[in-house]
C-alpha positions as CSV (number, residue, x, y, z in Angstrom):
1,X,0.7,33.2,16.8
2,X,3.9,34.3,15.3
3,X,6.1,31.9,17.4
4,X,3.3,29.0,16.0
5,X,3.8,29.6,12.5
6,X,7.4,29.5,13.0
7,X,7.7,26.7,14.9
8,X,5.3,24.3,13.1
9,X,6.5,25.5,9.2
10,X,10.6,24.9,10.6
11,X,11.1,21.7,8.8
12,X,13.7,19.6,10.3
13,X,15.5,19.2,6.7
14,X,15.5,20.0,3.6
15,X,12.9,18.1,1.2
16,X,10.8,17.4,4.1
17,X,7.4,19.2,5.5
18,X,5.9,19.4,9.1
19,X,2.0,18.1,9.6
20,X,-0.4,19.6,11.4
21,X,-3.4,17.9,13.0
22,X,-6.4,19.3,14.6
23,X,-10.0,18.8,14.2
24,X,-12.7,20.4,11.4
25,X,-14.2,23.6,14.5
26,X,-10.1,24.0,14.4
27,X,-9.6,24.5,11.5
28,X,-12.2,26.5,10.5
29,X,-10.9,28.9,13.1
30,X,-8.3,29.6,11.0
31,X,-8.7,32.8,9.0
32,X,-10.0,31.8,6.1
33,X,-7.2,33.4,3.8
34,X,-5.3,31.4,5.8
35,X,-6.7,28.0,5.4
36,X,-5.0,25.6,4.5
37,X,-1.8,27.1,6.4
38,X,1.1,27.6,4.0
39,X,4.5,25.2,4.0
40,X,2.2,22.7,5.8
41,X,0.4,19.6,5.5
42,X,-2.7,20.3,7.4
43,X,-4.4,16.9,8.4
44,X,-8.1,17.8,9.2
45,X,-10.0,15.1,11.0
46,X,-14.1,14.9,10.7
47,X,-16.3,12.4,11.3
48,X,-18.5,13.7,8.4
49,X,-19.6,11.2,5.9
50,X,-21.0,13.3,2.9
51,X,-17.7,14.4,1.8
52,X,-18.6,17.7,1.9
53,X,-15.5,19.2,4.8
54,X,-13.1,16.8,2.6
55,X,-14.7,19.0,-0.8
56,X,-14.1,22.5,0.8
57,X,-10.5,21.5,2.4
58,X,-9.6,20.8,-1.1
59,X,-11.0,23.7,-2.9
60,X,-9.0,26.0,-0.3
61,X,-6.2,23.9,-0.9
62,X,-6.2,24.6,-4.6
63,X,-6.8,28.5,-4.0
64,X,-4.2,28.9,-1.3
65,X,-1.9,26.9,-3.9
66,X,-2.8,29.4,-6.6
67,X,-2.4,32.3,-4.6
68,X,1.4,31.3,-3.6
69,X,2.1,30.6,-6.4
70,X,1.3,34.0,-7.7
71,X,2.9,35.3,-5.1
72,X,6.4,33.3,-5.8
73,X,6.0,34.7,-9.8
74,X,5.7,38.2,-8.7
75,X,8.7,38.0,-6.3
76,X,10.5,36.4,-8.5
77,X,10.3,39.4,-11.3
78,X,11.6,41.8,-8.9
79,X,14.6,40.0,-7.4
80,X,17.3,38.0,-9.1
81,X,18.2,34.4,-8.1
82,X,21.2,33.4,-5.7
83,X,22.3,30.0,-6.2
84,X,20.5,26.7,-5.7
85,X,17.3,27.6,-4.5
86,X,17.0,25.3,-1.5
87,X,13.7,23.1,-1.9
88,X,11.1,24.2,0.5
89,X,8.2,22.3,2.4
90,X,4.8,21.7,0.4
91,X,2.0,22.7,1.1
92,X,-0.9,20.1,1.6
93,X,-4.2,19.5,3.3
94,X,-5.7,16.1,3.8
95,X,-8.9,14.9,5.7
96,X,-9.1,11.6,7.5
97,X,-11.7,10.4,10.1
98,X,-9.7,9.8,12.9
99,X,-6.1,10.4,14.4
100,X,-4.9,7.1,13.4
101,X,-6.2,7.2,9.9
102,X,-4.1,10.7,9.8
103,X,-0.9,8.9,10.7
104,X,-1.3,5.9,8.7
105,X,-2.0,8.3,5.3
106,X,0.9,10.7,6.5
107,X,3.3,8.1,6.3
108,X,2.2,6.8,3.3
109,X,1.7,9.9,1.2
110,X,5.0,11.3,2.6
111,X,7.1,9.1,5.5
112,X,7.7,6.4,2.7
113,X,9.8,8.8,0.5
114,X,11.5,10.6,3.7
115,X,9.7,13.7,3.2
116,X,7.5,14.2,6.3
117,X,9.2,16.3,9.2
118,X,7.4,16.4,12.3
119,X,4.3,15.9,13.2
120,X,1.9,18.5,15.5
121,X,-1.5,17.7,16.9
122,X,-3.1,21.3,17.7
123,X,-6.6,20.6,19.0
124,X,-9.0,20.5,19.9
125,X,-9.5,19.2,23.5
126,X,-10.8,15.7,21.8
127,X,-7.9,15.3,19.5
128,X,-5.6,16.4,22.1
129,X,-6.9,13.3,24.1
130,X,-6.4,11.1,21.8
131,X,-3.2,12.2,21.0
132,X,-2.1,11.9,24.8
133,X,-3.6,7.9,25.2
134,X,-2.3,6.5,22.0
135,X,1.1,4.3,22.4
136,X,4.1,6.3,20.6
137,X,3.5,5.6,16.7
138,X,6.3,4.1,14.9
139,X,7.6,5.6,11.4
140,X,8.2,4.4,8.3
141,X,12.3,3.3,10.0
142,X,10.2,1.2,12.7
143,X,11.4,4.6,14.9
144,X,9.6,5.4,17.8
145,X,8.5,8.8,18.0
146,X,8.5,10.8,21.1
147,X,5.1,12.2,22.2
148,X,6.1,15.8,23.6
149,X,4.3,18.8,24.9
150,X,5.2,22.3,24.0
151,X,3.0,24.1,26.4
152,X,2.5,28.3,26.7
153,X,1.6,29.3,30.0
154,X,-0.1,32.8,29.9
155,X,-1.2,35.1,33.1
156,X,-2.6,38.9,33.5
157,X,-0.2,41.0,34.6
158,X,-0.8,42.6,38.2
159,X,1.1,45.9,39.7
160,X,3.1,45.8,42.7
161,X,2.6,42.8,45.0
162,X,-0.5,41.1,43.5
163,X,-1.0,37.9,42.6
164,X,-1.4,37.2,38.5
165,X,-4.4,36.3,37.5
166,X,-5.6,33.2,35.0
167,X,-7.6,33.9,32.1
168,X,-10.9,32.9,31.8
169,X,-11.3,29.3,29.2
170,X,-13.8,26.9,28.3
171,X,-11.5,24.8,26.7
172,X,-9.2,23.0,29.0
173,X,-6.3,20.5,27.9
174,X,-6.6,17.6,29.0
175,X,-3.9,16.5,31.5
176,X,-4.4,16.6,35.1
177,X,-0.7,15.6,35.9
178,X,2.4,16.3,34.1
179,X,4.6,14.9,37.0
180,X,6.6,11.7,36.9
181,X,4.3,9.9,38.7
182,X,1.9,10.5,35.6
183,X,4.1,9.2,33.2
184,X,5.8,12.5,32.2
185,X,9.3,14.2,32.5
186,X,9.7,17.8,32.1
187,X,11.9,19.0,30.1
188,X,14.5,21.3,30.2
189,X,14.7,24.6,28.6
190,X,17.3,23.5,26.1
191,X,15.3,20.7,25.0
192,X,12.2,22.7,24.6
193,X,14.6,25.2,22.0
194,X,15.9,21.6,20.3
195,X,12.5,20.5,19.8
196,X,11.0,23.9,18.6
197,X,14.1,25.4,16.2
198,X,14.6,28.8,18.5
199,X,15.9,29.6,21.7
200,X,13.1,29.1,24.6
201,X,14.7,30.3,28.3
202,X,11.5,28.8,30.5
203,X,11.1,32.1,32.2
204,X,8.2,34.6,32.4
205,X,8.3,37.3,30.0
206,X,6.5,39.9,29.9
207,X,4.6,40.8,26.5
208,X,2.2,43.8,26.7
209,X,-0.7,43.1,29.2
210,X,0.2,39.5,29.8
211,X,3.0,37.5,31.2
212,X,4.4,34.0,28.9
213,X,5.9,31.2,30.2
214,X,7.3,28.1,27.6
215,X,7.3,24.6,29.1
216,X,7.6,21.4,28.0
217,X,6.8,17.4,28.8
218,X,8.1,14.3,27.0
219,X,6.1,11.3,27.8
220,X,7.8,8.3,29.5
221,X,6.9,4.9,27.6
């Protein structure tokens, strides 16, 4: 979770603000203090009509914005200033019905002025597939934005000669193939540490009880 928060709150310059996608069940998975996630714009897609998910994104939104700010205040009594303060990304939520609807408000609320950074579509399994059919989205410089996978492989460790072991899910993503001949490339281990922000070497490491592989895919339109 660490490596996510870092990765999707890295904005790709200053004055602009990484959004996050997913759908209502994931976002409320989010600890609560949590929600909406900070130096974000979360994007929250429902299908719900009565307004009621877009009334409780918003009152979290206002709490979460109340609490960082208090939090900024406070740090700022007990440490002095140093220079221009460089301008950080926002914090936002917004709540759309669909994953084009998210697009088309993200780039009007903040691609028009040059302030959205990049965009992250984090589940779940339905949003994923959508993300993975649509045709690469243009932004607001009629640029074509790549549609990449950053992709953690994780396995049990096993002693000695035996063979790691998969964890149990019941949520799958939804790619059968991620070889050429499905319309991806994979991409190299530099790339992945371009697209990310941080170095990513592509080879198992070991972390506690588990073994964790970074890999990624860029797909070829």
């Amino acid at each position: 979770m660490s490596f996510f928060a870092r990765a999707t709150s890295r904005a790709p310059a200053p004055g602009t603000t990484n959004a996050i996608i997913m759908g209502r069940k994931t976002y409320d998975s989010v600890p609560k203090h949590l929600r909406p996630l900070g130096k974000r714009i979360s994007v929250v897609i429902s299908r719900d009509t009565t307004g009621a998910v877009r009334e409780g994104v918003l009152k979290e939104l206002a709490a979460r914005k109340a609490k960082m700010a208090e939090s900024a205040r406070a740090k700022a009594e007990v440490s002095a200033p140093s220079g221009v303060p460089e301008e950080e990304p926002v914090t936002d939520a917004l709540v759309t019905h669909s994953l084009d609807a998210a697009l088309s408000e993200l780039d009007a609320v903040y691609g028009a002025g040059g302030r959205l950074g990049k965009i992250y579509v984090i589940g779940g399994a339905e949003i994923y597939g959508a993300a993975l059919r649509m045709k690469m989205p243009v932004d607001e410089r009629q640029r074509r934005r790549p549609v990449r996978i950053v992709m953690t492989n994780v396995v049990r460790r096993c002693e000695g000669d035996a063979v790691a072991k998969e964890f149990e899910c019941d949520t799958f993503f939804p790619v059968e193939g991620l070889g050429v001949q499905d319309g991806w490339r994979t991409a190299s281990a530099a790339e992945v540490s371009e697209w990310v922000g941080e170095t990513v070497t592509g080879e198992w490491i070991q972390d506690g009880e588990v073994e964790v592989q970074m890999a990624g895919y860029e797909r070829l339109d």
